[in-house]
C-alpha positions as a Python dict, from the first residue, in 0.01 Angstrom:
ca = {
    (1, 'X'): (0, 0, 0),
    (2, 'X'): (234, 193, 178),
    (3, 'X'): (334, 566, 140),
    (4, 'X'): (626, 556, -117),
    (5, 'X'): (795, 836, 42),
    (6, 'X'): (844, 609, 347),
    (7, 'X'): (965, 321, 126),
    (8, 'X'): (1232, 564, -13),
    (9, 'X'): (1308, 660, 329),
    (10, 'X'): (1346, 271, 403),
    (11, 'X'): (1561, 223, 102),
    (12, 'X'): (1784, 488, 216),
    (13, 'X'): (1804, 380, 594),
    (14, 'X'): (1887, 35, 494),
    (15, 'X'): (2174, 171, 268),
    (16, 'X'): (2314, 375, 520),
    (17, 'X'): (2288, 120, 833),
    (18, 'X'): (2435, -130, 626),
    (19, 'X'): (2755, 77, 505),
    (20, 'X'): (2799, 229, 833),
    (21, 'X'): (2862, -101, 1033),
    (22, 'X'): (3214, -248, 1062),
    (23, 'X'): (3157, -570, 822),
    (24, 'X'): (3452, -742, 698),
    (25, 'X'): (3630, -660, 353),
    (26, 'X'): (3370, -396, 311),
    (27, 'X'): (3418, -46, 266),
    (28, 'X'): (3294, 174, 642),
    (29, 'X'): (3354, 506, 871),
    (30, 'X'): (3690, 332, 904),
    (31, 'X'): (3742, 178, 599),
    (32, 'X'): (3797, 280, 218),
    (33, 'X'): (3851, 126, -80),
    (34, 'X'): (4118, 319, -313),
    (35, 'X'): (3869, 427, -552),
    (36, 'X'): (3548, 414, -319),
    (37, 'X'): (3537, 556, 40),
    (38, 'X'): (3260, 573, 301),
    (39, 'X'): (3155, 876, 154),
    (40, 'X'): (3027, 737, -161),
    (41, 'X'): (2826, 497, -42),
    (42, 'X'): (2671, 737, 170),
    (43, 'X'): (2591, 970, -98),
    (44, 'X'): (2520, 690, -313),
    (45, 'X'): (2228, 582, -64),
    (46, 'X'): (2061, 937, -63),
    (47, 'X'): (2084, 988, -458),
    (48, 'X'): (1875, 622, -476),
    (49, 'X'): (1596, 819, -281),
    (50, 'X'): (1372, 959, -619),
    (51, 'X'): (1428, 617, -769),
    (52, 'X'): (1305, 418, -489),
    (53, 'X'): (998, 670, -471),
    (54, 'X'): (895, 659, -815),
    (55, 'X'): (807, 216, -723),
    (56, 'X'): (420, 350, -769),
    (57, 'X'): (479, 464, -1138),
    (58, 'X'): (735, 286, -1268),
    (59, 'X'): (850, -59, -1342),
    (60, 'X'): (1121, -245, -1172),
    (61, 'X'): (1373, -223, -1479),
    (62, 'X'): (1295, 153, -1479),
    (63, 'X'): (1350, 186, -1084),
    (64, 'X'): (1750, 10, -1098),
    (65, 'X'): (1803, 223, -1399),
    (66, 'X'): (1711, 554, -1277),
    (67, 'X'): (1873, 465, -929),
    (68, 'X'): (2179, 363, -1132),
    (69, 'X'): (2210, 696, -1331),
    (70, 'X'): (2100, 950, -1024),
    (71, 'X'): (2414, 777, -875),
    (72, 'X'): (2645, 798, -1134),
    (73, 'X'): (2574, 1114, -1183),
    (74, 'X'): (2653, 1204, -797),
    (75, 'X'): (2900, 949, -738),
    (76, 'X'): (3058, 822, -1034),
    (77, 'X'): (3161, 500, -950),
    (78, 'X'): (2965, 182, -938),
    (79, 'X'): (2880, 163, -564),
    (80, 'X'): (2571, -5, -541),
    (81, 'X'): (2437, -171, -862),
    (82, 'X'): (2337, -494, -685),
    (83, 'X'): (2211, -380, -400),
    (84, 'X'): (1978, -157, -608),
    (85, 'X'): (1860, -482, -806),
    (86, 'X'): (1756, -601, -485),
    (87, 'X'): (1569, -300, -407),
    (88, 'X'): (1380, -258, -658),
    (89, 'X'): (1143, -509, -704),
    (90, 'X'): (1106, -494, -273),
    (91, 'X'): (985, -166, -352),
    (92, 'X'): (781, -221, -588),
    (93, 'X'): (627, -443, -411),
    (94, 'X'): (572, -214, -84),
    (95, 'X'): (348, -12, -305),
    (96, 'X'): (138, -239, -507),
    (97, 'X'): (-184, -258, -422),
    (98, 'X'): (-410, -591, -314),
    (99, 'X'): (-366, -821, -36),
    (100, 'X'): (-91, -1044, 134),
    (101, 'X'): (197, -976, 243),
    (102, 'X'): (503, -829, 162),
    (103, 'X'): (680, -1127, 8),
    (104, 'X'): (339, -1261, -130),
    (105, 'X'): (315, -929, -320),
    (106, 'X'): (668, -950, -409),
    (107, 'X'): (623, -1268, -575),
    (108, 'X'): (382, -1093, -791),
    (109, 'X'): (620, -860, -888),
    (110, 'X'): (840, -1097, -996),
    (111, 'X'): (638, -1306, -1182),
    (112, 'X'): (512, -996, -1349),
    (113, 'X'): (853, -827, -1494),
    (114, 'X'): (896, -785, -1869),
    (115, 'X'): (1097, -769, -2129),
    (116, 'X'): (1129, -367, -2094),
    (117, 'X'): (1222, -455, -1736),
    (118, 'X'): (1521, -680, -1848),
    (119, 'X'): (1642, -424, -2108),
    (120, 'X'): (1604, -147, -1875),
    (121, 'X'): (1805, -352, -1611),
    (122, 'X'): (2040, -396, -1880),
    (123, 'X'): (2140, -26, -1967),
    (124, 'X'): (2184, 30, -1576),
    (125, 'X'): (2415, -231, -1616),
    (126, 'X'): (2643, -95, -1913),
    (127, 'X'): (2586, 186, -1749),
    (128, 'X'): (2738, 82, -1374),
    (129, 'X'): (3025, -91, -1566),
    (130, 'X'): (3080, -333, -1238),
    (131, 'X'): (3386, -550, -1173),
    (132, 'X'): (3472, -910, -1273),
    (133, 'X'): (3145, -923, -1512),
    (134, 'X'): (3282, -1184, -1775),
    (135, 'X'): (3083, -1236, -2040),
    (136, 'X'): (2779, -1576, -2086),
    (137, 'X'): (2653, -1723, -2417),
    (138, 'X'): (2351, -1607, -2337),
    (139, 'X'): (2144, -1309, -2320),
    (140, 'X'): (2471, -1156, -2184),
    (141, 'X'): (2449, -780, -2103),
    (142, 'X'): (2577, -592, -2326),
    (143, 'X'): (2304, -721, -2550),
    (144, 'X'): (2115, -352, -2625),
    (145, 'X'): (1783, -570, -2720),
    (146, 'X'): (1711, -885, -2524),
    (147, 'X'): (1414, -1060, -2585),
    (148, 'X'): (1322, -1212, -2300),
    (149, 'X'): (1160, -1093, -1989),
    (150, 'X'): (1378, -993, -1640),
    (151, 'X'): (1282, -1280, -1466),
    (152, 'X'): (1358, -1518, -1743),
    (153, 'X'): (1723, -1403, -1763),
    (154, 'X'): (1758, -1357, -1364),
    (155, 'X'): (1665, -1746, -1337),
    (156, 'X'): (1956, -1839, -1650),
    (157, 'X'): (2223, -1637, -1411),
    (158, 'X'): (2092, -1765, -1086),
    (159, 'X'): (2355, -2110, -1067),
    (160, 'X'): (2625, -1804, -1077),
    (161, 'X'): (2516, -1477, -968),
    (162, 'X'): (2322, -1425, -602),
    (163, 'X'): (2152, -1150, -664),
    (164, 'X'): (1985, -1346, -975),
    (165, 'X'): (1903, -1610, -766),
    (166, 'X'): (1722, -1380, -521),
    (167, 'X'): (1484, -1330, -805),
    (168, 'X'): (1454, -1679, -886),
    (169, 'X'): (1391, -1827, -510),
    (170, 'X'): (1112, -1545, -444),
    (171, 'X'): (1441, -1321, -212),
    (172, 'X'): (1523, -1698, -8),
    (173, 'X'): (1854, -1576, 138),
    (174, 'X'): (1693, -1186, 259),
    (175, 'X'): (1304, -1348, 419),
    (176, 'X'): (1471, -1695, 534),
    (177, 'X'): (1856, -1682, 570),
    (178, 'X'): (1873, -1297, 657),
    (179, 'X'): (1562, -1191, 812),
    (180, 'X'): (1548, -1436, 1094),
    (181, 'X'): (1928, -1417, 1181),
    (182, 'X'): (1828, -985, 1219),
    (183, 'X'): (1533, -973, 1434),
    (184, 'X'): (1696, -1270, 1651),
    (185, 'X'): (2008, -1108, 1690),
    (186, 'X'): (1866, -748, 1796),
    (187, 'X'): (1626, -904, 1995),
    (188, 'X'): (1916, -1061, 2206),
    (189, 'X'): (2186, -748, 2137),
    (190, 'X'): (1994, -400, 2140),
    (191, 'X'): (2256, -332, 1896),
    (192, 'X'): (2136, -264, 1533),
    (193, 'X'): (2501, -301, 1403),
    (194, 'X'): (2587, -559, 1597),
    (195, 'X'): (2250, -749, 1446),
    (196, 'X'): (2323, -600, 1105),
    (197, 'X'): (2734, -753, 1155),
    (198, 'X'): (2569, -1110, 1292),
    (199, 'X'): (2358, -1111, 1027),
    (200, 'X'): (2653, -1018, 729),
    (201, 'X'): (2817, -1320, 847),
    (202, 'X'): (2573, -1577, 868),
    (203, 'X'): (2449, -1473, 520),
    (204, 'X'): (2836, -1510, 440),
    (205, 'X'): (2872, -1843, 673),
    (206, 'X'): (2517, -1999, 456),
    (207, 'X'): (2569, -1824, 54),
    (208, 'X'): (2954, -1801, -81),
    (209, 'X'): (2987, -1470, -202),
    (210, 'X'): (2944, -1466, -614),
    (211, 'X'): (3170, -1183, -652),
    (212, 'X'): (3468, -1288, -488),
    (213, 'X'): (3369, -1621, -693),
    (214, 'X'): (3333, -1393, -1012),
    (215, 'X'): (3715, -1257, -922),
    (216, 'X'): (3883, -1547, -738),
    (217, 'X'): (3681, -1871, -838),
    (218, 'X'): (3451, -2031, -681),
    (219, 'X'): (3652, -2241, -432),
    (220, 'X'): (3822, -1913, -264),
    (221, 'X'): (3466, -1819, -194),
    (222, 'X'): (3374, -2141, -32),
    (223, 'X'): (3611, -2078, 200),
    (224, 'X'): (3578, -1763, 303),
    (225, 'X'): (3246, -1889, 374),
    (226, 'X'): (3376, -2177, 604),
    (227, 'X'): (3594, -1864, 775),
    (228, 'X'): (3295, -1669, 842),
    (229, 'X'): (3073, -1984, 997),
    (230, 'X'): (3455, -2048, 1197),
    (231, 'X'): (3394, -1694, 1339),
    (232, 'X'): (3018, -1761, 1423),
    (233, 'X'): (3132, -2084, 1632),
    (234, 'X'): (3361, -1858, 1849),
    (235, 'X'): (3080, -1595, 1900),
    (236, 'X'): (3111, -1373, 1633),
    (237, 'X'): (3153, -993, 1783),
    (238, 'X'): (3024, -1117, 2090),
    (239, 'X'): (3332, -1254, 2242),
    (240, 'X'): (3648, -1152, 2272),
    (241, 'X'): (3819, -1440, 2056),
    (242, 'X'): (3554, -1402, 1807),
    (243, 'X'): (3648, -1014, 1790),
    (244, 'X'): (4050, -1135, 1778),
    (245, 'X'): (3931, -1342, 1415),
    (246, 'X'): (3711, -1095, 1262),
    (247, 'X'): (3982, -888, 1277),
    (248, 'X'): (4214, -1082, 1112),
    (249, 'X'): (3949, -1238, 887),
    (250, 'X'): (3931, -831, 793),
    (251, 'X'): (4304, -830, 700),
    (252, 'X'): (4257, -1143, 531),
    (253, 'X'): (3997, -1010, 308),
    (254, 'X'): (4155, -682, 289),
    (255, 'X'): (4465, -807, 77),
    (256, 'X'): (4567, -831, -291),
    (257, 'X'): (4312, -478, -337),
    (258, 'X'): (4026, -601, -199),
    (259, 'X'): (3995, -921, -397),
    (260, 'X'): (3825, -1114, -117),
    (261, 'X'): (3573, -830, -70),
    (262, 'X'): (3223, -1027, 7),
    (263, 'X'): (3064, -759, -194),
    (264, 'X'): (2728, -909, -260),
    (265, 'X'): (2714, -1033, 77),
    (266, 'X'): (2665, -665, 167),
    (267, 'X'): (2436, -592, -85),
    (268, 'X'): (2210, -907, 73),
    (269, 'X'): (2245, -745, 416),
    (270, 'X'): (2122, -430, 296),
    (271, 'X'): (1820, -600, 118),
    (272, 'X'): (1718, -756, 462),
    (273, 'X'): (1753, -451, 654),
    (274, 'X'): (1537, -283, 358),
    (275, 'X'): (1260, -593, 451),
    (276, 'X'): (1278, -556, 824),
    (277, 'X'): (1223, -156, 819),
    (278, 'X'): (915, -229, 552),
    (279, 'X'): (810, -458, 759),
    (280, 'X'): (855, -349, 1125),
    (281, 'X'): (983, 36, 1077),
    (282, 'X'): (1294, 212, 1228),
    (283, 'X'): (1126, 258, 1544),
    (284, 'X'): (1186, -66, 1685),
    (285, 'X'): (1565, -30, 1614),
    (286, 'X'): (1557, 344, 1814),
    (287, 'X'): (1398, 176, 2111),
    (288, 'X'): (1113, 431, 2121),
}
């Protein structure tokens, strides 16, 4: 079990690397949205801290709701719903108690959510109000009293959402997509952003971002997907021509207000950063 003052601490980090390196239709120190700037998200990843420190005493539903609210209340825009979903139950299982490891305790977690979970999960929702939400047939959110448990409705949005999908692979894309693509690329770099922006893209290049697929249909996303693997084949950030693209795959993604943003792309960076510092610590990103 570890300390859950250090998992909030993780939490936080992993927030804060991941908005603070140069990704691609994503808000950074040299990038805003018009109605969210760096500044929010960096705010937004300290208010998440009590939240994320509470994982010993309080279910996962309970965890993305508080984080939700302690953000609204600082922020007041929705700036980090699903990376918080993500969080959560990673949390949670940091602090549980019993053997294995981290994803074999996360497993439990997930197998373990409830129905409270799901309608807690569903407030933070309503209460995030994010973008390009639609509405489903089923157990859709603004429900104020589903019956089912969190896991149950995660798996029924999974073909659609990636976030839900996390929950219903056991977190596939952040231990096997993610994780391996981070420890690879620092290993080879030095360069926790340049990792964390390697990473981004193959988890872009591999999953087609649901929420430009929730805002510009599913075959826009496909190919911003193929763009981003394009990029990988000429290096990435590591060459020069591969710098040239991601700068104009920026613009690209950049136009129309930020239609193309690969939002939950970010959020799934920020969940494997989140595993690697649970796992491994910040140290071995400081080089000391």
């Amino acid at each position: 079990m570890r300390d859950p003052r250090d998992v909030a601490l993780a939490a936080q980090l992993a927030c804060l690397i991941e908005v603070s390196t140069p990704k691609p239709g994503n808000v950074h120190p040299q990038a805003d949205f018009a109605d969210t700037r760096y500044e929010d998200f960096v705010a937004s990843a300290l208010a998440i801290g009590d939240a994320m420190g509470q994982a010993h005493r309080m279910g996962v539903g309970k965890i993305v709701w508080a984080a939700v609210r302690d953000t609204r209340r600082r922020v007041g825009v929705n700036t980090n719903l699903g990376l918080v979903l993500l969080l959560a139950p990673l949390a949670k299982a940091a602090v549980m108690q019993g053997g294995g490891g981290l994803r074999t305790r996360l497993r439990r977690v997930l197998q373990g959510l409830t129905v409270q979970d799901a309608r807690d999960v569903y407030r933070a929702i309503r209460l995030a109000k994010p973008g390009g939400l639609g509405t489903v047939d089923r157990w859709d959110v603004r429900e104020t009293r589903v019956g089912v448990n969190l896991l149950t409705v995660m798996r029924a949005a999974a073909d659609r959402d990636t976030v839900a999908r996390e929950y219903a692979t056991g977190f596939a894309v952040s231990f096997d997509v993610g994780l391996p693509c981070l420890q690879r690329s620092f290993d080879v770099t030095r360069d926790l952003r340049a990792a964390t922006l390697q990473t981004y893209l193959t988890i872009l290049a591999t999953v087609p971002d649901s929420l430009i697929a929730r805002k510009a249909g599913p075959r826009q996303a496909s190919e911003v997907s193929r763009e981003a693997a394009r990029i990988l084949s000429a290096g990435g950030a590591q060459t020069a021509a591969g710098r040239r693209w991601l700068a104009r795959f920026d613009r690209q993604l950049r136009r129309r207000r930020n239609l193309l943003n690969p939002g939950t792309t970010a959020d799934l960076t920020g969940a494997t950063l989140f595993v690697e510092l649970l796992r491994n610590g910040i140290r071995r990103f400081l080089g000391h």
